[in-house]
C-alpha positions as CSV (number, residue, x, y, z in Angstrom):
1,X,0.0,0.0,0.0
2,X,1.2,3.4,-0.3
3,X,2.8,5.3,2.8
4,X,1.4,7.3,4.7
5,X,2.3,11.0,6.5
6,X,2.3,10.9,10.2
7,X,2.3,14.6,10.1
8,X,-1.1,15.6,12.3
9,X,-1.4,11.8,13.1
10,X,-3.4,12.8,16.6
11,X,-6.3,14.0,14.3
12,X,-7.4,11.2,12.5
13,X,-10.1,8.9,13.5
14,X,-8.5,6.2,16.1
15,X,-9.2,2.8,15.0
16,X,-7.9,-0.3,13.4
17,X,-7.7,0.7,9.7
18,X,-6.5,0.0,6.2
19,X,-3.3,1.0,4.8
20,X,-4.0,3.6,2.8
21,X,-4.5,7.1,3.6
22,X,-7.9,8.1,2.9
23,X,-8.9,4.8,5.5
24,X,-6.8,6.3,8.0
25,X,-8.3,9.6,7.9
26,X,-11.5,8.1,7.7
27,X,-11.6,5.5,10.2
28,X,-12.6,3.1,8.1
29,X,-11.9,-0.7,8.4
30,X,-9.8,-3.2,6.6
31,X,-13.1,-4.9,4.8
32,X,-14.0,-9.0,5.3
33,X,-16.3,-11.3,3.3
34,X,-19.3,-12.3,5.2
35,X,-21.3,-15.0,3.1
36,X,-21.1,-13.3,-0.7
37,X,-20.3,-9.5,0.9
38,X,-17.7,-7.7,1.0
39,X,-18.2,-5.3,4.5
40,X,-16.5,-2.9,6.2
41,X,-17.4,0.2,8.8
42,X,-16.3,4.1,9.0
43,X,-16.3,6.1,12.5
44,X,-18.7,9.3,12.0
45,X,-18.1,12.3,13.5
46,X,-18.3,16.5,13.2
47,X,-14.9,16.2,11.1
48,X,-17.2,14.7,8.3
49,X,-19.6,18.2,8.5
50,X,-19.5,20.1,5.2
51,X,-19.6,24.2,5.5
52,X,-23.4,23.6,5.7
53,X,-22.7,22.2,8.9
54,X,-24.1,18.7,7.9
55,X,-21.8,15.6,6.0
56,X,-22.9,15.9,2.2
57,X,-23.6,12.4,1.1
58,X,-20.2,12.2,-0.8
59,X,-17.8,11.5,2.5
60,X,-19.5,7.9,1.7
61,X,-17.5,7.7,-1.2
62,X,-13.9,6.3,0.1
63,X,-15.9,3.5,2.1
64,X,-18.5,2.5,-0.7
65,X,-15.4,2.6,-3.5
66,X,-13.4,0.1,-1.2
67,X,-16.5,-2.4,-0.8
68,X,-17.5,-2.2,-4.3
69,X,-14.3,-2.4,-5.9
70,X,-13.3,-5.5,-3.8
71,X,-16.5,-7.2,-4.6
72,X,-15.3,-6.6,-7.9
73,X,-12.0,-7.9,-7.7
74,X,-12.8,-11.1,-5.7
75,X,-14.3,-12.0,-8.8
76,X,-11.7,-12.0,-11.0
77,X,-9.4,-13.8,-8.0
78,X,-7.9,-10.8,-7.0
79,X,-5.0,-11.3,-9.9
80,X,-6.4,-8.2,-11.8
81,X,-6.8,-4.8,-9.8
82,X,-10.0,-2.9,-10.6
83,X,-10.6,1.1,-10.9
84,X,-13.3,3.0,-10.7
85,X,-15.1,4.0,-13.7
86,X,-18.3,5.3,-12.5
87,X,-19.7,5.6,-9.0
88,X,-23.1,6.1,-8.0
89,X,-24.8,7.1,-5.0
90,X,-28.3,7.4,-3.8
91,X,-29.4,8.1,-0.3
92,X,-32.2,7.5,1.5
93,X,-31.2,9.4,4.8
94,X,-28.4,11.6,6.4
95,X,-25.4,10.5,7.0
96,X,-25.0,10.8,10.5
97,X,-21.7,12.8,12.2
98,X,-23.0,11.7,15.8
99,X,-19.9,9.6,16.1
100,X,-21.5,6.2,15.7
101,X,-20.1,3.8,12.7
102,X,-22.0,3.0,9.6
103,X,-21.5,-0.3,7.8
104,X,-20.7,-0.9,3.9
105,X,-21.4,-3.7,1.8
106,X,-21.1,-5.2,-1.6
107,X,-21.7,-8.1,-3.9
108,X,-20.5,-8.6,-7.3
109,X,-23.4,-8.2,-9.9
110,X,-21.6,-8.5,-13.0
111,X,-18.2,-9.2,-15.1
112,X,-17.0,-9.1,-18.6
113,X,-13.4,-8.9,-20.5
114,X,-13.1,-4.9,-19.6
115,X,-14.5,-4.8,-16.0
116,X,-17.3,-5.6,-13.8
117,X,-20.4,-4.2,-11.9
118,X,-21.1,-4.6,-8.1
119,X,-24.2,-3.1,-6.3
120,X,-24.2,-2.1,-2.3
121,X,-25.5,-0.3,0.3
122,X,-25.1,1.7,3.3
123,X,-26.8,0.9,6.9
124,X,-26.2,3.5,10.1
125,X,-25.7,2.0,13.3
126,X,-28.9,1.6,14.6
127,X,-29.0,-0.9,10.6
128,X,-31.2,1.8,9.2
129,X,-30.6,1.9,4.9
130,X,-29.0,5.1,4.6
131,X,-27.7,4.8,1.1
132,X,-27.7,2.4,-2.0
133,X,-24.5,2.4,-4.3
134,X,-23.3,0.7,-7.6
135,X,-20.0,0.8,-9.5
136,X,-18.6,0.0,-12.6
137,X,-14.8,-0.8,-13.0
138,X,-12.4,-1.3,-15.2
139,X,-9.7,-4.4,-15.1
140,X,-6.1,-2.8,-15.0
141,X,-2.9,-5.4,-15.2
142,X,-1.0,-3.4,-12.0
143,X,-1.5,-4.9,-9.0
144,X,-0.8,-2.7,-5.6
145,X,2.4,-3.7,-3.4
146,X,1.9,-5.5,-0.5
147,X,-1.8,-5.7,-0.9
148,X,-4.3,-7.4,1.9
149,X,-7.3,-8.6,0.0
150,X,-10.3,-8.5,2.5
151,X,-10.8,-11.8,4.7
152,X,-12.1,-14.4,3.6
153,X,-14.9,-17.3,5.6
154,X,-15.1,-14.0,8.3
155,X,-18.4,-13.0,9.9
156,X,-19.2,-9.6,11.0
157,X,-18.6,-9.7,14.5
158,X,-15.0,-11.6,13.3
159,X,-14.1,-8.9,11.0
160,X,-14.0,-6.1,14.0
161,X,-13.0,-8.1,16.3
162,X,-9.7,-9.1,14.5
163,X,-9.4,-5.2,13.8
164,X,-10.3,-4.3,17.3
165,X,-7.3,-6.5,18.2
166,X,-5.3,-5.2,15.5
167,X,-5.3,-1.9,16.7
168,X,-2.0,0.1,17.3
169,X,-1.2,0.6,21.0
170,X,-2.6,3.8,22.7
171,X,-5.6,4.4,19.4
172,X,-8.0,3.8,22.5
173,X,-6.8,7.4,23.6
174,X,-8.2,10.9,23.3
175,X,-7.7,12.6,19.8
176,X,-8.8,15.7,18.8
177,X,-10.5,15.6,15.2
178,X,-10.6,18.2,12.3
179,X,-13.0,20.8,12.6
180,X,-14.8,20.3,9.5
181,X,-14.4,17.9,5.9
182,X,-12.7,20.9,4.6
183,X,-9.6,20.6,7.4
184,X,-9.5,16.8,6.6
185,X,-9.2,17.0,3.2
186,X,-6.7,19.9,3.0
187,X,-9.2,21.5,0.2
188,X,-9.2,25.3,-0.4
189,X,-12.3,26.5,-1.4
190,X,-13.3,29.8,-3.3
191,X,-16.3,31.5,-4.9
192,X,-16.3,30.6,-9.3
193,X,-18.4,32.4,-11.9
194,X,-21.5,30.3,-11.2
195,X,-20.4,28.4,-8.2
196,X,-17.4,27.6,-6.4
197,X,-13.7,26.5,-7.0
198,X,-12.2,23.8,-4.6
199,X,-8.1,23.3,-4.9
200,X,-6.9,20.1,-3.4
201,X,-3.4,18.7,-3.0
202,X,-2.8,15.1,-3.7
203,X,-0.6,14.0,-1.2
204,X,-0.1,10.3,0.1
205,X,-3.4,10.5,2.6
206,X,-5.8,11.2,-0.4
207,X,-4.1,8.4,-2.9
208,X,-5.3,4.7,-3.5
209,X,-2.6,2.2,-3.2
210,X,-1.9,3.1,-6.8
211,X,-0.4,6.0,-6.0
212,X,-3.6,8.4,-7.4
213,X,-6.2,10.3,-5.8
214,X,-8.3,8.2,-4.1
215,X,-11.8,7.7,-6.1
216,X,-14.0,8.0,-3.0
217,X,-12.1,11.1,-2.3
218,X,-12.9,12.5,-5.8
219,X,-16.5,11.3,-4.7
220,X,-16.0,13.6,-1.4
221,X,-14.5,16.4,-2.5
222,X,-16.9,17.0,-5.9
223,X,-20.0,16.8,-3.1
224,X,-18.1,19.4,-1.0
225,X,-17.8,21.8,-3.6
226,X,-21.2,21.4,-5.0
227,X,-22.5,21.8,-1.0
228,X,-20.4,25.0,-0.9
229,X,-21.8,26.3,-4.0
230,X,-25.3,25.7,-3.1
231,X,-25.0,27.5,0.1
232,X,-23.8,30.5,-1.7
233,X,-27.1,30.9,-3.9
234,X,-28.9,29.8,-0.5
235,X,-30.0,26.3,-2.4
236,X,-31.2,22.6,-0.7
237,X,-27.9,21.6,0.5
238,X,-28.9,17.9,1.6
239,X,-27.3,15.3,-1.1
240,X,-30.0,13.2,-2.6
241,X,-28.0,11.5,-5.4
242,X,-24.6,11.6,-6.6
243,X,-22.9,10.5,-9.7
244,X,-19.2,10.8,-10.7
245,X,-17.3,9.3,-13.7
246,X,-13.5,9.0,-13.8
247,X,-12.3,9.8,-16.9
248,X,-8.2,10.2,-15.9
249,X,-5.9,9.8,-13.0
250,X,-5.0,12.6,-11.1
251,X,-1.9,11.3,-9.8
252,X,0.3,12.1,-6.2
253,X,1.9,15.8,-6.4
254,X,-0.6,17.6,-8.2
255,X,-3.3,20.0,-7.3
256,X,-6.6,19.4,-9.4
257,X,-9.2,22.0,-9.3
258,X,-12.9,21.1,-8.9
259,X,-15.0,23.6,-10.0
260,X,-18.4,22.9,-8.8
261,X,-21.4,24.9,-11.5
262,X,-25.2,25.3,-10.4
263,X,-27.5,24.1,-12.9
264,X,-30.7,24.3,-10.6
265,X,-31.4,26.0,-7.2
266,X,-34.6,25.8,-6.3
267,X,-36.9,25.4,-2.7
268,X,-36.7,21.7,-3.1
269,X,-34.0,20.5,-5.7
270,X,-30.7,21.4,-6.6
271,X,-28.7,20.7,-9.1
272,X,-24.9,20.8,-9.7
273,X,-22.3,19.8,-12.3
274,X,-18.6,19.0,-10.9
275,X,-15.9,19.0,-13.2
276,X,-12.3,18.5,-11.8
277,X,-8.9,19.1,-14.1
278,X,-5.4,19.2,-14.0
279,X,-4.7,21.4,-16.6
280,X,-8.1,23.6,-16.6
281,X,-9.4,21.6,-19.9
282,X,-9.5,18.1,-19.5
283,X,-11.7,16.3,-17.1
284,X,-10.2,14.0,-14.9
285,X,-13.6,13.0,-12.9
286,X,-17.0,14.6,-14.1
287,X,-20.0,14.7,-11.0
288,X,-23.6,15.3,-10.8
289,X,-24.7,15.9,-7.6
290,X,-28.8,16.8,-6.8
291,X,-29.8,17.8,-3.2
292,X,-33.4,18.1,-1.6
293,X,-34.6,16.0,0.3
294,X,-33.9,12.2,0.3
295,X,-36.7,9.4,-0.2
């Protein structure tokens, strides 16, 4: 897996984690197989609140990319790696930042000689749905170093438990988290002619083990912008559905800019086009996000 900077360590989520850097900052769990799932579980918390002062629906997207693209990937016996392609996201209820832990899971729905399709959903912890989720990926020949595929024949309660146990010594202890998604991410937002502009520096925290922005951080940081953008024209900031497709890497070291657009701000619907680029012309991921209220 790719390394990861230490720098600020005492702010991220304390738990027994992946390897990469978007799970660390996350809190999110090394996933397990449970019957024909792939699962895993993310900590909640106020460091997941966008500048509306609620989580948009996007902070999903690092733990619903790892469960989808593993379900993906077990399928093809984990000796091809998977991307994301395209993401989507529909909720049915807020994410919650009250510091419980939502659960993940996937199943693989469908392969071919390109790539594959897995389908999932989200659950709070009181097992409320919260969110349903599909993916379509794309076979690459790289495989990560040192990768951990998820474990295999493990129930639920065994998947935590052997992360619980896993857990460095002192995470147990106090930690103070970022103030806001904003701080986690390191983004840098700004008002754009018809929206908002949101900088963000790809540094080994944000990357998949690939050594490229993570896609469930593309996921987050295209719903932070839209949220942002929405709040200026004083539109429904609450994500209802969330689509992104990832056309090009945007690899470690460099500083894409998502530039979020309004299309549609009215009392109960918004809607808002995300593109994010490198160079200012082409598109390395392309979102739609619409906000209202979830059914």
């Amino acid at each position: 897996m790719t390394g990861v900077n230490t720098e600020g360590a005492a702010a991220r989520p304390r738990t027994a984690v992946n390897e990469s850097g978007p799970e660390r900052s996350l809190g999110i769990t090394r996933s397990w197989v449970a019957g024909d799932d792939v699962v895993t579980s993310m900590a909640t918390g106020p460091w997941l609140n966008g500048p509306a002062g609620s989580p948009p629906g996007g902070v999903l997207g690092v733990v619903i990319d790892d469960v989808l693209g593993f379900a993906i990937a077990r399928h093809g016996g984990m000796t091809h790696w998977t991307v994301s392609a395209e993401i989507s996201l529909d909720l049915t209820g807020p994410v919650p930042a009250d510091g419980s832990r939502i659960e993940a899971r996937a199943r693989h729905v469908h392969s071919g000689p390109h790539g594959g399709l897995s389908a999932g959903t989200v659950h709070d912890g009181s097992g409320a749905l919260i969110a349903l989720c599909r993916q379509h990926g794309r076979w690459v020949t790289t495989m990560p170093e040192n990768f951990v595929p998820p474990r295999e024949g493990a129930t639920t309660a065994d998947g935590e438990a052997a992360f619980v146990a896993a857990m460095p010594a002192g995470a147990a202890g106090p930690w103070s988290p970022p103030a806001s998604l904003t701080a986690l991410l390191g983004a840098r937002l700004q008002p754009a002619e018809g929206g908002t502009a949101l900088d963000l520096d790809v540094t080994q925290d944000l990357t998949n083990p690939l050594g490229n922005l993570h896609g469930g951080i593309t996921f987050a940081a295209s719903d932070l912008a839209a949220q942002a953008a929405l709040l200026a024209v004083g539109g429904p900031t609450q994500t209802a559905s969330i689509h992104v497709a990832y056309p090009r890497p945007m690899p470690l070291g460099t500083t894409p800019r998502f530039e979020a657009r309004v299309l549609h701000s009215g009392r109960s619907l918004g809607i808002v086009r995300v593109t994010a680029t490198l160079d200012g012309v082409k598109p390395c991921a392309v979102a739609t996000i619409t906000t209202g209220v979830p059914g």
